[in-house]
N, CA, C and O atoms as a Tripos MOL2 file, in Angstrom:
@<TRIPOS>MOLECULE
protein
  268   267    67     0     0
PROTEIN
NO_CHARGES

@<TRIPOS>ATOM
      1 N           0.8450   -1.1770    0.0000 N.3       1 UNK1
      2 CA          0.0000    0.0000    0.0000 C.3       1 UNK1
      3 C           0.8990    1.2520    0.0000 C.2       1 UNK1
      4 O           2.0300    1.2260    0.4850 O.2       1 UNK1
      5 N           0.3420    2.3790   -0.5770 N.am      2 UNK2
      6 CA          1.4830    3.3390   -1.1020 C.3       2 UNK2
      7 C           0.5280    4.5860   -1.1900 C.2       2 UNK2
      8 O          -0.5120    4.5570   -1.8470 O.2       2 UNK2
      9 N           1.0040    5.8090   -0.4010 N.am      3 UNK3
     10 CA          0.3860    7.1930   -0.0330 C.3       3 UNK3
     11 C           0.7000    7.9520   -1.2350 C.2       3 UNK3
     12 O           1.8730    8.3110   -1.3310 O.2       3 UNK3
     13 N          -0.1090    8.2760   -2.1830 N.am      4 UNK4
     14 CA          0.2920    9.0340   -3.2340 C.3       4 UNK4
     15 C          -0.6520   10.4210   -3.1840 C.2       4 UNK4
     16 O          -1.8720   10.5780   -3.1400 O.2       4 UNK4
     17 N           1.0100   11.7890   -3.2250 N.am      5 UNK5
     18 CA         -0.1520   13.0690   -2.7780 C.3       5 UNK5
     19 C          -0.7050   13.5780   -3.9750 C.2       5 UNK5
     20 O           0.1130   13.9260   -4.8270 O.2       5 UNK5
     21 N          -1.9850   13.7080   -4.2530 N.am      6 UNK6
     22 CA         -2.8250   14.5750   -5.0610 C.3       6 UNK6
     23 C          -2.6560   16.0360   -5.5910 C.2       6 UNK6
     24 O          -3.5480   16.6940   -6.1260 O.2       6 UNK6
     25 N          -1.7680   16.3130   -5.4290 N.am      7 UNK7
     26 CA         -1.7310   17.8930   -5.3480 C.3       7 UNK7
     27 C          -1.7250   18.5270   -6.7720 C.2       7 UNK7
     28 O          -2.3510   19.5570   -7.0230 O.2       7 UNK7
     29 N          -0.9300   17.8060   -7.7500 N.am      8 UNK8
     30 CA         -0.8330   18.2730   -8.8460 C.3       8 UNK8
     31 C          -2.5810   18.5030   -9.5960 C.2       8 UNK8
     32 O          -3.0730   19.3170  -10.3770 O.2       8 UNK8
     33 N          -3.0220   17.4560   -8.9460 N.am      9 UNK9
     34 CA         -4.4700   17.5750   -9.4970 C.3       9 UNK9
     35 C          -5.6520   17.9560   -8.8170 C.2       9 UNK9
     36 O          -6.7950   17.6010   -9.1050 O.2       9 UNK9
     37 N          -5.1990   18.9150   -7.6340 N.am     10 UNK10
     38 CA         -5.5040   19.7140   -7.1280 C.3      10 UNK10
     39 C          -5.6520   21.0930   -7.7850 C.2      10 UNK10
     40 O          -6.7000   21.6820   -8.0490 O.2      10 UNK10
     41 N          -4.2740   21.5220   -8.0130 N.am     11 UNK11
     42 CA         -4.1740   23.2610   -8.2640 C.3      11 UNK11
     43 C          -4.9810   22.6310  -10.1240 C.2      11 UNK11
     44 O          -5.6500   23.6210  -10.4200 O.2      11 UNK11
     45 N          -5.1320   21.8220  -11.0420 N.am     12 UNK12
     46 CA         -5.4120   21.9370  -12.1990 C.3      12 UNK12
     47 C          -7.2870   21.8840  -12.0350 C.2      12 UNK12
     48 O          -8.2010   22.0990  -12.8310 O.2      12 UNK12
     49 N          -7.2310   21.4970  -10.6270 N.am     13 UNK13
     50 CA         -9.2600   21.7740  -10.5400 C.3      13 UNK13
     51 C          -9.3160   22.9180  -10.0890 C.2      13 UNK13
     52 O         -10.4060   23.4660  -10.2550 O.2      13 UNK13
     53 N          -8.4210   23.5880   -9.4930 N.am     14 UNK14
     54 CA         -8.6560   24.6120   -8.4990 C.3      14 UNK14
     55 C          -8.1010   25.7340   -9.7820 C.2      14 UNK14
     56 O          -8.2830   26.9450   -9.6560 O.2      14 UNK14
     57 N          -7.5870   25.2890  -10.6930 N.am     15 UNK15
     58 CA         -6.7820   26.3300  -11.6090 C.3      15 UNK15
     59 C          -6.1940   27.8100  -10.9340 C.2      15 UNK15
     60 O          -6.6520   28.9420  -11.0900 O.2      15 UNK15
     61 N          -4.7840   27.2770   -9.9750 N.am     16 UNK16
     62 CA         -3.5710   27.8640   -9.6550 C.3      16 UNK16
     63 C          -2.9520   27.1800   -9.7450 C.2      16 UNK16
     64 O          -3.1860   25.9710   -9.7760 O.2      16 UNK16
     65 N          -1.6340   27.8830   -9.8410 N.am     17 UNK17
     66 CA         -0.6700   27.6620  -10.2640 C.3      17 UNK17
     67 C           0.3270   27.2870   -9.2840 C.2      17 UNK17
     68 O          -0.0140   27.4330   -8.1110 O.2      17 UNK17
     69 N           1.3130   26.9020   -9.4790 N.am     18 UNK18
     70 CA          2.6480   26.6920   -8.4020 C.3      18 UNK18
     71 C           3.0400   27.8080   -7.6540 C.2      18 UNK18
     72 O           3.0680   27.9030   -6.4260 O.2      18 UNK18
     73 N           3.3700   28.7250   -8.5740 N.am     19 UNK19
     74 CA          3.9790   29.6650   -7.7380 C.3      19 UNK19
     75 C           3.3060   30.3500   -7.0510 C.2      19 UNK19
     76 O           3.8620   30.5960   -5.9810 O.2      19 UNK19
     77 N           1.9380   30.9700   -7.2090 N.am     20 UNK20
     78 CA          0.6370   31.3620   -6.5800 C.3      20 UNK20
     79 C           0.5270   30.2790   -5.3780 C.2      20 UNK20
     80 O           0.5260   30.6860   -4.2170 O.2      20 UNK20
     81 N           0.4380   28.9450   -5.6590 N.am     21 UNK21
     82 CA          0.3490   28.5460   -4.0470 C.3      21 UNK21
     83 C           1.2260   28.3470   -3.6350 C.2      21 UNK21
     84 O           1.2070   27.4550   -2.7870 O.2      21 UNK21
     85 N           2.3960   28.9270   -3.8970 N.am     22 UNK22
     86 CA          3.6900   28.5960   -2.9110 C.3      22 UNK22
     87 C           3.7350   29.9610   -1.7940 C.2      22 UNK22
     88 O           4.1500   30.0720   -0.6400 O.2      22 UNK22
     89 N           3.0440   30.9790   -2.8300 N.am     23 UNK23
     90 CA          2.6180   31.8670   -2.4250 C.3      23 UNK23
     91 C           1.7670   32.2880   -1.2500 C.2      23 UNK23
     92 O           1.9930   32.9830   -0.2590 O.2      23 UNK23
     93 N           0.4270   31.4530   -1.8160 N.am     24 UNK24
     94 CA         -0.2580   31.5260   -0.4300 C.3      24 UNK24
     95 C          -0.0100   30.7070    0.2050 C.2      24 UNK24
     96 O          -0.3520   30.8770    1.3750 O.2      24 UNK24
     97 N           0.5220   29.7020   -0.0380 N.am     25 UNK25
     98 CA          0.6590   28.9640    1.6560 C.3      25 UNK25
     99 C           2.2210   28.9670    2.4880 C.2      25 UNK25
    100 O           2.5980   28.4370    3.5330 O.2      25 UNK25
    101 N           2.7310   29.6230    1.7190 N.am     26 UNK26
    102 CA          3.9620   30.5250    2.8110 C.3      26 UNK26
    103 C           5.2960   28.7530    2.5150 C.2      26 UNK26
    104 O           6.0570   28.3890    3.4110 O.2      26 UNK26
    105 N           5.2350   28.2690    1.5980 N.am     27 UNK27
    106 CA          5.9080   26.9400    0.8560 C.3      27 UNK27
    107 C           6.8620   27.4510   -0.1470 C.2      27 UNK27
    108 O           6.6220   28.4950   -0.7530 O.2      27 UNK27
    109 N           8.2940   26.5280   -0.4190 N.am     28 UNK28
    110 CA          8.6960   27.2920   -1.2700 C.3      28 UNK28
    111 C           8.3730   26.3710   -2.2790 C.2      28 UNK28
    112 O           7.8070   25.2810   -2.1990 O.2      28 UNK28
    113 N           9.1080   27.3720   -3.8500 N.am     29 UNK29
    114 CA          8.2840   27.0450   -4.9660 C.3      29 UNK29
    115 C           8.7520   25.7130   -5.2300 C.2      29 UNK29
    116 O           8.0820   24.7890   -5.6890 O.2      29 UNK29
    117 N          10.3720   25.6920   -4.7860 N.am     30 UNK30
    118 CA         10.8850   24.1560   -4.6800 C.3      30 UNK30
    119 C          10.2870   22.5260   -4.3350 C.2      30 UNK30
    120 O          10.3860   21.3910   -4.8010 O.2      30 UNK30
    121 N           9.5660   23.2940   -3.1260 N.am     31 UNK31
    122 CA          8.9950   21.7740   -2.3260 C.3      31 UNK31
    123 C           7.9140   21.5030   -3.4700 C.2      31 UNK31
    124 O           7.9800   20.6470   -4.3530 O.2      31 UNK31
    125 N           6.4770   22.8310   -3.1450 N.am     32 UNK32
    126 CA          5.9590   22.4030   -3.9130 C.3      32 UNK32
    127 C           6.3730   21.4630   -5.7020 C.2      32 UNK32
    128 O           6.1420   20.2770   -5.9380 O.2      32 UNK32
    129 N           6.8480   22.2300   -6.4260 N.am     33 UNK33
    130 CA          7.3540   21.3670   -7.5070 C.3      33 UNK33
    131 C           7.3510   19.7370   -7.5070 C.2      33 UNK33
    132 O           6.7420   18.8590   -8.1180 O.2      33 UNK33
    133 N           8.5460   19.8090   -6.3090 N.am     34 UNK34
    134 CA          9.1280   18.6690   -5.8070 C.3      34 UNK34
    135 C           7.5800   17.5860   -5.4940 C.2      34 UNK34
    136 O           7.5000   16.3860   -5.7580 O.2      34 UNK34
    137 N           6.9080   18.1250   -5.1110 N.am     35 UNK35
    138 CA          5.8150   17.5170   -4.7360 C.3      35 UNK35
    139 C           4.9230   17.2320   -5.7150 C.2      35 UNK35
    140 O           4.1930   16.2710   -5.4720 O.2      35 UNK35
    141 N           4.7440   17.8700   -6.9100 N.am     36 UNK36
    142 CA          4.3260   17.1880   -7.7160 C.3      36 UNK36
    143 C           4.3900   16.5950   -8.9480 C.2      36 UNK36
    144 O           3.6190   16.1790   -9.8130 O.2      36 UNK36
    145 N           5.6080   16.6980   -8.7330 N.am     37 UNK37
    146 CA          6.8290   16.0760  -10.0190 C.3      37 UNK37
    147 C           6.7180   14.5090   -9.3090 C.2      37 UNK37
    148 O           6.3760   13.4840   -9.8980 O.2      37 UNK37
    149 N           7.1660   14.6600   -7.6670 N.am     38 UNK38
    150 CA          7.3540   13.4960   -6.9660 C.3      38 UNK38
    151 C           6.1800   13.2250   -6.3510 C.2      38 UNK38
    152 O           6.0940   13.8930   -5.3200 O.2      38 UNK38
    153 N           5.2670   12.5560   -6.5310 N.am     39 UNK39
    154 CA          4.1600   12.2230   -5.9160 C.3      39 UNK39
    155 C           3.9750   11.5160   -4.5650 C.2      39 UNK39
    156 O           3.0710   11.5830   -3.7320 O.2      39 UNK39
    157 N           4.8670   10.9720   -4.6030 N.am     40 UNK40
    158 CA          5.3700    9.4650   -3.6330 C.3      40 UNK40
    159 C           6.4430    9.7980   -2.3310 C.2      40 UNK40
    160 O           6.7290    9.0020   -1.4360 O.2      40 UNK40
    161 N           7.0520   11.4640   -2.5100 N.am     41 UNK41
    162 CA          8.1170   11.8190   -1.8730 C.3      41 UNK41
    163 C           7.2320   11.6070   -0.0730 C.2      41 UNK41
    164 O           6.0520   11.2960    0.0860 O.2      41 UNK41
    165 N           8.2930   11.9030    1.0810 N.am     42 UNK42
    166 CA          7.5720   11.8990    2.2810 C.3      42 UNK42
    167 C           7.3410   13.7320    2.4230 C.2      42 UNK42
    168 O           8.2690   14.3950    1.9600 O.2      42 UNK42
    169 N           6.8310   14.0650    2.6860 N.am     43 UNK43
    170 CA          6.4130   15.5100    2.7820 C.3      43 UNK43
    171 C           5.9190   15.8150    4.8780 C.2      43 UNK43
    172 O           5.0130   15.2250    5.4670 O.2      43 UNK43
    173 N           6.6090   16.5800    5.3220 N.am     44 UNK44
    174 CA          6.0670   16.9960    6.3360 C.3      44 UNK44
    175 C           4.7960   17.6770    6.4010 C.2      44 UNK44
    176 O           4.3240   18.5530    5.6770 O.2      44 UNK44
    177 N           4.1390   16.8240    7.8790 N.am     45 UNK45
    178 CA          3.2300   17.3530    8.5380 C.3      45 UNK45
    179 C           2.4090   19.1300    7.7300 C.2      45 UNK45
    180 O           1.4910   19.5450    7.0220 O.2      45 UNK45
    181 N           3.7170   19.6040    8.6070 N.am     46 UNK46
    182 CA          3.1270   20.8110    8.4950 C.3      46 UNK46
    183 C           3.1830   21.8470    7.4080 C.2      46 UNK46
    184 O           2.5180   22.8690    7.5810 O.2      46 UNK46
    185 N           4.0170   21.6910    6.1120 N.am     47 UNK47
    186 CA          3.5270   21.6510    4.9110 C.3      47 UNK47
    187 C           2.4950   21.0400    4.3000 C.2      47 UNK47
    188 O           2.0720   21.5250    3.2510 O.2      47 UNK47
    189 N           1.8530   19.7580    4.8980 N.am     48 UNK48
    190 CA          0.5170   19.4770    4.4450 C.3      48 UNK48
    191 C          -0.3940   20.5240    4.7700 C.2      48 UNK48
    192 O          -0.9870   21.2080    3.9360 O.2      48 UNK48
    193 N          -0.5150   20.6590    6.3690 N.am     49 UNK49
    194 CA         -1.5570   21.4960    6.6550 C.3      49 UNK49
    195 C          -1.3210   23.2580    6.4410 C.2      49 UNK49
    196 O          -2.1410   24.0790    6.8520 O.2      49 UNK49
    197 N          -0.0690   23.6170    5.7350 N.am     50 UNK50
    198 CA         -0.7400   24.9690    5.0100 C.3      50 UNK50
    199 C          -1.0010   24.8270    3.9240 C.2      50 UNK50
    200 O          -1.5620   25.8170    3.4560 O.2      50 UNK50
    201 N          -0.8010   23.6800    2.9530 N.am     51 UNK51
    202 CA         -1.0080   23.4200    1.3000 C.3      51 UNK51
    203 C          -2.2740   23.3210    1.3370 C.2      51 UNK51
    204 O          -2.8310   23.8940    0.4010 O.2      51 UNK51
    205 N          -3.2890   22.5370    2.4510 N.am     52 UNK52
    206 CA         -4.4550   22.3470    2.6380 C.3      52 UNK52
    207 C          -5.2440   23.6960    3.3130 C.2      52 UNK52
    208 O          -6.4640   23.7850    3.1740 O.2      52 UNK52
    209 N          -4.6660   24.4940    3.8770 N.am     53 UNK53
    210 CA         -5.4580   25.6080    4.4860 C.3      53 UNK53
    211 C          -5.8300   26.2560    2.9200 C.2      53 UNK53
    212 O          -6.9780   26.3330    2.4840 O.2      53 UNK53
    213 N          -4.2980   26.8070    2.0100 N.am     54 UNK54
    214 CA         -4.2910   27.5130    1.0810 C.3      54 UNK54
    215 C          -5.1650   27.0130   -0.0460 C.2      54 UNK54
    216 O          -5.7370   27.8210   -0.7770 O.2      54 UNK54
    217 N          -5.3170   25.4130   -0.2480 N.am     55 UNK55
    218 CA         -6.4210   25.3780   -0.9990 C.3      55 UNK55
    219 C          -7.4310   24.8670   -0.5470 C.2      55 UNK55
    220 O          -7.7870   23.8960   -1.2140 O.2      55 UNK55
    221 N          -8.2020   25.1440    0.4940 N.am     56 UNK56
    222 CA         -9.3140   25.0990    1.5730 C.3      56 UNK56
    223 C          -9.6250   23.9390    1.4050 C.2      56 UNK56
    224 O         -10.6890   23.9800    0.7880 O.2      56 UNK56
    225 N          -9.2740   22.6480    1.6230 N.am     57 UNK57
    226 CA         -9.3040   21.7460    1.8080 C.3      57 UNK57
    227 C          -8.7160   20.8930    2.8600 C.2      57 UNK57
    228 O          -7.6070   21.1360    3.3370 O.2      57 UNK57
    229 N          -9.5760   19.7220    3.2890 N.am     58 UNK58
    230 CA         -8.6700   18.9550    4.1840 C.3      58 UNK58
    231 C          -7.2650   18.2520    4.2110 C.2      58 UNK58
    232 O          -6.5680   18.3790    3.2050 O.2      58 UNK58
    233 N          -6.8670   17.6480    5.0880 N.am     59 UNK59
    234 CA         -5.1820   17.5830    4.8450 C.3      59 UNK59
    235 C          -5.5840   16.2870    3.7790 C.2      59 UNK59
    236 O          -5.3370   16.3070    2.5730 O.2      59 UNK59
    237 N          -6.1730   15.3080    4.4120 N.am     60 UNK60
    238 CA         -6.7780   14.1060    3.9870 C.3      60 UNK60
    239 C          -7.0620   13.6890    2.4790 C.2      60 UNK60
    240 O          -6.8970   12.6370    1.8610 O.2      60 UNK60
    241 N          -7.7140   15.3470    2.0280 N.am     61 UNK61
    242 CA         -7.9600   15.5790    0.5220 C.3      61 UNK61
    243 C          -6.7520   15.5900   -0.3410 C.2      61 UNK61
    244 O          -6.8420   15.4160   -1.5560 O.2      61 UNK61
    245 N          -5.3350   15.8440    0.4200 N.am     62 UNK62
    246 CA         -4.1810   16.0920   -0.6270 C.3      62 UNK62
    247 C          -3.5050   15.0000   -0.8480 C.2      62 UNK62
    248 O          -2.3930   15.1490   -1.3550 O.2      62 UNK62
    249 N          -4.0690   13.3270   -0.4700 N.am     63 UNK63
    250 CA         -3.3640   12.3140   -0.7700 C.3      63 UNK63
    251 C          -4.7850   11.0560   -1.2680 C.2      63 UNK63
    252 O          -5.9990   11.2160   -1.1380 O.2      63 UNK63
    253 N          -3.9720    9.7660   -1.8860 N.am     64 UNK64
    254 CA         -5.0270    8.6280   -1.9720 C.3      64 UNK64
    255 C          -4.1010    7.7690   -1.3070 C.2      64 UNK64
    256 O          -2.9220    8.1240   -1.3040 O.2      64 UNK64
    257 N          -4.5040    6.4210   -0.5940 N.am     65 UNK65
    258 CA         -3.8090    5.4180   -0.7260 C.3      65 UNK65
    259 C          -4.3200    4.8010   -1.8270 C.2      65 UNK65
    260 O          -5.4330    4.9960   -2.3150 O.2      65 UNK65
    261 N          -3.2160    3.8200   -2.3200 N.am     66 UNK66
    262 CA         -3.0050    2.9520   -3.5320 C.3      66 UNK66
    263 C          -2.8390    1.9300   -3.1410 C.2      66 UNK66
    264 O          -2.3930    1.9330   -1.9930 O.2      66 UNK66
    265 N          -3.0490    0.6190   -3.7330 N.am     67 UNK67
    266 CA         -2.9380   -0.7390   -3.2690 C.3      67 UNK67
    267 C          -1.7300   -0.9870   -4.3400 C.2      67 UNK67
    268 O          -1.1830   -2.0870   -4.4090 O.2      67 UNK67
@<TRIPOS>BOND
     1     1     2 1
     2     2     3 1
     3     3     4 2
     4     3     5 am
     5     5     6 1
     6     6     7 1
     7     7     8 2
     8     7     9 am
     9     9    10 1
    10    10    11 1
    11    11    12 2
    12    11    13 am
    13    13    14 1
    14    14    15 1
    15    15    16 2
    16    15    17 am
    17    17    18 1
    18    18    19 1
    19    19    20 2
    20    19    21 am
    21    21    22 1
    22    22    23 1
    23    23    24 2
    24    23    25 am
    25    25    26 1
    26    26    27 1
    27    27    28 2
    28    27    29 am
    29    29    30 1
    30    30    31 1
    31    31    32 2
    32    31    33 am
    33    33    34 1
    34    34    35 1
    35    35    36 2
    36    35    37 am
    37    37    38 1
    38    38    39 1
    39    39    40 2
    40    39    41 am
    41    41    42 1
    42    42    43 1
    43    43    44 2
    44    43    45 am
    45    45    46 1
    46    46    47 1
    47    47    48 2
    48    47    49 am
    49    49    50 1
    50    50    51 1
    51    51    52 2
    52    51    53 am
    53    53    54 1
    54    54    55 1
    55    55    56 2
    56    55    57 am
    57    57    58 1
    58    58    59 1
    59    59    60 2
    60    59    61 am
    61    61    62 1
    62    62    63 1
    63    63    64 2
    64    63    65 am
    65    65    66 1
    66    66    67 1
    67    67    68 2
    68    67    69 am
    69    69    70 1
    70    70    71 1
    71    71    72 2
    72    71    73 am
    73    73    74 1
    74    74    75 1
    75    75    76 2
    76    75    77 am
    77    77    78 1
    78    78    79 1
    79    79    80 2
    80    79    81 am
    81    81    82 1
    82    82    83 1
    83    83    84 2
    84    83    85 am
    85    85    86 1
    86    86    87 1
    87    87    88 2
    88    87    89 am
    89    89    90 1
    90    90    91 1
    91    91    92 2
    92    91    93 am
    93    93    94 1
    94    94    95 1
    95    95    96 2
    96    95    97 am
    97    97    98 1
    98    98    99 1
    99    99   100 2
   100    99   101 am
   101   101   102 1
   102   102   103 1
   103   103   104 2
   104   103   105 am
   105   105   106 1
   106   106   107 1
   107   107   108 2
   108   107   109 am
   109   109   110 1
   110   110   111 1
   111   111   112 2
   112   111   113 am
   113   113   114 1
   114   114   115 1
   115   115   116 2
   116   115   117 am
   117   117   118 1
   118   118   119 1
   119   119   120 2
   120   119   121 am
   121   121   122 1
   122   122   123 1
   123   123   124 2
   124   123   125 am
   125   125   126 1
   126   126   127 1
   127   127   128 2
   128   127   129 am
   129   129   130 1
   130   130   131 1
   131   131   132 2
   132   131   133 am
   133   133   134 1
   134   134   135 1
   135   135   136 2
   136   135   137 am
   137   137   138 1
   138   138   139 1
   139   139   140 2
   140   139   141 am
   141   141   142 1
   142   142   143 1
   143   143   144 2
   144   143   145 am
   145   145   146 1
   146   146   147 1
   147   147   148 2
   148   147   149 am
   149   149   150 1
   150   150   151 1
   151   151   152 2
   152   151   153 am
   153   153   154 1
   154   154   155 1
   155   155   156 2
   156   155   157 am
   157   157   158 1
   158   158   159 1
   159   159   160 2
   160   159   161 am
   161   161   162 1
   162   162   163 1
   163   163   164 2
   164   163   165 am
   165   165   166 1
   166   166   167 1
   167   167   168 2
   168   167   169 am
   169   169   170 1
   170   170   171 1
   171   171   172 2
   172   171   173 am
   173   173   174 1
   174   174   175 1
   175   175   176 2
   176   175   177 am
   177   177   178 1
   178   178   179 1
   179   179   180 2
   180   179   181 am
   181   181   182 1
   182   182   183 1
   183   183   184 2
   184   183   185 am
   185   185   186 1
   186   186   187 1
   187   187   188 2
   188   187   189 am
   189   189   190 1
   190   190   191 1
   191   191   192 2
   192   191   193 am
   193   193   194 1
   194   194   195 1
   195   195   196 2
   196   195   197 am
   197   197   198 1
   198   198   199 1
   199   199   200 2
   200   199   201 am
   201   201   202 1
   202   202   203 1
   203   203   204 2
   204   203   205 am
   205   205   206 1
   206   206   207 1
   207   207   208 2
   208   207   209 am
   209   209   210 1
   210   210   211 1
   211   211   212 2
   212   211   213 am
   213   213   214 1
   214   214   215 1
   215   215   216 2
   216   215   217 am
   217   217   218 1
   218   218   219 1
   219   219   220 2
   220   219   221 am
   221   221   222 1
   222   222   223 1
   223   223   224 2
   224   223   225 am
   225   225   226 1
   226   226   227 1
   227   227   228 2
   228   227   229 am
   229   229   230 1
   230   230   231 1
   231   231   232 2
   232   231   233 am
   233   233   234 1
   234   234   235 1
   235   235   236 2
   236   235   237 am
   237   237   238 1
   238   238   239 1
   239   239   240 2
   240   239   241 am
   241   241   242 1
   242   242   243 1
   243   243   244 2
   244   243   245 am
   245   245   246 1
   246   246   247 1
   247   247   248 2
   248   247   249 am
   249   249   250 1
   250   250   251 1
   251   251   252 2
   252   251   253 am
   253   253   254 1
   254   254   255 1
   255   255   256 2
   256   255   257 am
   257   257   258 1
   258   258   259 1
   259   259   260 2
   260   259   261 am
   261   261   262 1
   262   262   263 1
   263   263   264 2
   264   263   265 am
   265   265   266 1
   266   266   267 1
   267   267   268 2
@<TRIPOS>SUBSTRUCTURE
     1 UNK1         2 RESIDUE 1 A UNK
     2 UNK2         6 RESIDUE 1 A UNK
     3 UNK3        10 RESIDUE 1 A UNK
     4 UNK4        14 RESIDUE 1 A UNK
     5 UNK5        18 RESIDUE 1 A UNK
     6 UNK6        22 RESIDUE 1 A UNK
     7 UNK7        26 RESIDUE 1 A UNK
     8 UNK8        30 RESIDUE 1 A UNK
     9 UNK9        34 RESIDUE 1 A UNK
    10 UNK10       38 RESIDUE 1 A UNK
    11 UNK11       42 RESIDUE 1 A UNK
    12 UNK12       46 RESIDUE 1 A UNK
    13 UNK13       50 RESIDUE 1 A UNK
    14 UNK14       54 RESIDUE 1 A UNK
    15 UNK15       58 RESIDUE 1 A UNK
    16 UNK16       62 RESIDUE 1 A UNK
    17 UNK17       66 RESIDUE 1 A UNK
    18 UNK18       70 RESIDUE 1 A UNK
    19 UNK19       74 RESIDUE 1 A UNK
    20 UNK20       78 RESIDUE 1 A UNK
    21 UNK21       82 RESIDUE 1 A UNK
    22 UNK22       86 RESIDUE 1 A UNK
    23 UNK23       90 RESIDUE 1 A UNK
    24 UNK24       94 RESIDUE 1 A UNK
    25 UNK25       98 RESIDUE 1 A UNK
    26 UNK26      102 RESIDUE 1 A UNK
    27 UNK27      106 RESIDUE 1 A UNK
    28 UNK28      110 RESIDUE 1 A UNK
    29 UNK29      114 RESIDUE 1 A UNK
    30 UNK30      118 RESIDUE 1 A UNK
    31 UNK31      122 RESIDUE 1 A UNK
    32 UNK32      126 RESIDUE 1 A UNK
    33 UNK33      130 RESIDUE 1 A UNK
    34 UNK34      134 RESIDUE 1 A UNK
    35 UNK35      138 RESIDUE 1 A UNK
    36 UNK36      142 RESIDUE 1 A UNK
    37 UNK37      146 RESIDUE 1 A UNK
    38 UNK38      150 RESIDUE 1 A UNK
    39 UNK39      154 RESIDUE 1 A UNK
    40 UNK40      158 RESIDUE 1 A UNK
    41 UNK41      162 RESIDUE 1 A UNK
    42 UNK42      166 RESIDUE 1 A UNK
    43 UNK43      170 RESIDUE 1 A UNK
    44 UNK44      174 RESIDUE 1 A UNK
    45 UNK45      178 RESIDUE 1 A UNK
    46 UNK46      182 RESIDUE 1 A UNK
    47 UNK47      186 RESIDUE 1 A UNK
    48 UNK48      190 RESIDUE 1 A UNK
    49 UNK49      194 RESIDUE 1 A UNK
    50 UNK50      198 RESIDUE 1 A UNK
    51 UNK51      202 RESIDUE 1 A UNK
    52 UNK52      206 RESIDUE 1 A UNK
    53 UNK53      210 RESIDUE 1 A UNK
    54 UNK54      214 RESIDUE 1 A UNK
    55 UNK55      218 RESIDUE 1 A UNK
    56 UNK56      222 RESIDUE 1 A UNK
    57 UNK57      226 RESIDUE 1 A UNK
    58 UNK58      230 RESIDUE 1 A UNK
    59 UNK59      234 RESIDUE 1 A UNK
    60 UNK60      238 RESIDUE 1 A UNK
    61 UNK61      242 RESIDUE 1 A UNK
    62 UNK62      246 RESIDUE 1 A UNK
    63 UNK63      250 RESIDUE 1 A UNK
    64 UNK64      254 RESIDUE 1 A UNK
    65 UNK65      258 RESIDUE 1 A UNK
    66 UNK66      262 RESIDUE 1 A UNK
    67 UNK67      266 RESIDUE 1 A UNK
């Protein structure tokens, strides 16, 4: 089983961009990238919960598990 984060297909429903939410959620433009180039990377806590404040969503919403 394998945590894969959603994010890239996040900002393309939400239509923003990277640097805009690196923006609002106080992230640099690096991680983000990194995050959705790398889907699979481990990402801290608390970069989840401002990626999720900034796109008003739950933390929960920015990943699936995969079998």
């Amino acid at each position: 089983m394998r945590t894969r984060l959603v994010l890239k297909e996040l900002l393309e429903q939400k239509k923003i961009s990277q640097s805009k939410l690196s923006r609002m959620a106080d992230v640099s433009l690096n991680t983000i990238q990194d995050m959705t180039h790398k889907p699979y990377v481990d990402t801290r806590i608390n970069t989840l919960v401002r990626l999720a404040k900034a796109l008003d969503v739950q933390v929960t919403d920015l990943f699936v598990v995969e079998d």
